[in-house]
N, C-alpha and C positions, 0 to 999 in steps of 0.2 A: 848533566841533567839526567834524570832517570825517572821512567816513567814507573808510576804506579798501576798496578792491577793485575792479572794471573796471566799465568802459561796457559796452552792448550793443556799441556801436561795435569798443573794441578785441579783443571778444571773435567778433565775427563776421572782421574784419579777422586774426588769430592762427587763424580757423579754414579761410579762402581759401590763407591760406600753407602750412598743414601740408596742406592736399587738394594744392596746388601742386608742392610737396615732398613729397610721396604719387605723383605721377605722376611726378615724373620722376625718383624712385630706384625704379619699378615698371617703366618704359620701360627701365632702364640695364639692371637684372636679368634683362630679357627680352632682351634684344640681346646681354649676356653670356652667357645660355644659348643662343640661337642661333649665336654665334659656335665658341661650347665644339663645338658639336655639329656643326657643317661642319669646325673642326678634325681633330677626331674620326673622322670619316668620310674626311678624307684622309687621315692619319698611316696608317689600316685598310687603305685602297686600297694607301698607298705599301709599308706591310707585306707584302700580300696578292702585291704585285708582286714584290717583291725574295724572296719565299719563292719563287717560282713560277719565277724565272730562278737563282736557286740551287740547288734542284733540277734542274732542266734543265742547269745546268752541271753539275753533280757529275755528272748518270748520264751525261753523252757525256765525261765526263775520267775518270772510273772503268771505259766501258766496252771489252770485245771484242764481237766480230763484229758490228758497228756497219752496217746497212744504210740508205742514206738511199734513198726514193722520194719524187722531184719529181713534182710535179702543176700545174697553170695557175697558181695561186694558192696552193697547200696543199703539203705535207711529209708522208710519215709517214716516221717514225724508230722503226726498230726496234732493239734491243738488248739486249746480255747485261753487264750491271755489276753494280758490289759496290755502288754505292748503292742502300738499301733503304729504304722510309719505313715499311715493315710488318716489319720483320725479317725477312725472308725471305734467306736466304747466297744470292748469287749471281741474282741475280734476271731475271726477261726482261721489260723495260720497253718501251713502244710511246708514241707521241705523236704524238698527229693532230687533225684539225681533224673536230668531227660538221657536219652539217649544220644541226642545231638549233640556231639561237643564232650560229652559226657558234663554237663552245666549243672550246678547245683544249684536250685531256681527257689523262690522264698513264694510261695503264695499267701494275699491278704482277702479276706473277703469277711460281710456283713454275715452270708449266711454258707453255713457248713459246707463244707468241701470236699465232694465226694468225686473220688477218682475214676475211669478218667471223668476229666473234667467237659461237660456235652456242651455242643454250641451255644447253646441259650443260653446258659450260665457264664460262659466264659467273660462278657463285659463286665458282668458284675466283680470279677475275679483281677485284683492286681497282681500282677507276675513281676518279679523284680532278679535281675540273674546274678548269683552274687561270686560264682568261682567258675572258671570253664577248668579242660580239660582234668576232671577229677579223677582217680585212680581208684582210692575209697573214701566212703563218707558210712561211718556205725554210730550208733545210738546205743548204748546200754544202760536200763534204767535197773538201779540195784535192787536187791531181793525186799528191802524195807521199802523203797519208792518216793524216797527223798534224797535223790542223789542220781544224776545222772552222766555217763562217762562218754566223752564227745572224743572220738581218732577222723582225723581227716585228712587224705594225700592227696596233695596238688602237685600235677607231671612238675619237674625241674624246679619242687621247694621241699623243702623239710616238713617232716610229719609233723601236724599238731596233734595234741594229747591233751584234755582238758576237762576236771567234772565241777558240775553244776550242784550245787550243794542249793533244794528249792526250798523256801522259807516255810 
């Protein structure tokens, strides 16, 4: 007569494999959600970017009275367009580099926007931040004035280079 059922043996040996097999579908899980989650965070950034240069196109190809002032390293661009990201008709948009961060910052407002910007005014004024750590940000509006050539360096990304051909 012989009894059925395991050894110590195979019962210790069935229980090394399933710890075995414990660690390395525990290891994969983690390196999946680490992976998911750098995904994640670029997809954000590339979003973040392409929102940031589409606005910027639309308000210099929607706008008039388009001022550009050059500086060493910096731009500010002032203007009057129909693109709004607040609903405001007709709106006076400005983009300049702050010093903090060195942040390329979008201003929106109902009435013109004269720099700096003085307490009283500033509620009325949307600020929206759309790149930190900038390196350069130039404006060059061509010698005819329908066409403008956009360079912008963000620390640890490739230069963009891009002109706005305005209707």
């Amino acid at each position: 007569m012989t009894k059925k059922g395991f050894t110590l043996v195979e019962i210790l040996v069935s229980i090394v494999l399933l710890g075995l097999i414990s660690v390395f579908v525990s290891s994969t899980i983690y390196q999946t959600k680490n992976n998911n989650k750098l995904f994640k965070d670029k997809v954000f950034k590339s979003t973040k970017n392409e929102i940031f240069l589409d606005t910027l196109y639309k308000d210099i190809l929607l706008s008039s009275n388009l001022n550009i002032s050059n500086y060493k390293k910096y731009t500010i661009i002032q203007l009057l367009s129909n693109n709004s990201v607040y609903g405001i008709s007709h709106p006076y948009i400005a983009w300049l580099v702050l010093k903090q961060n060195n942040t390329i910052v979008r201003l929106e407002s109902a009435k013109k926007i004269s720099l700096p910007i003085s307490e009283n005014v500033q509620k009325f004024v949307y600020m929206d931040t759309a790149q930190k750590n900038c390196q350069y940000f130039q404006a060059n509006l061509s010698k005819d004035k329908k066409s403008v050539l956009i360079f912008i360096k963000i620390k640890k990304q490739k230069p963009i280079i891009y002109e706005i051909n305005k209707l």
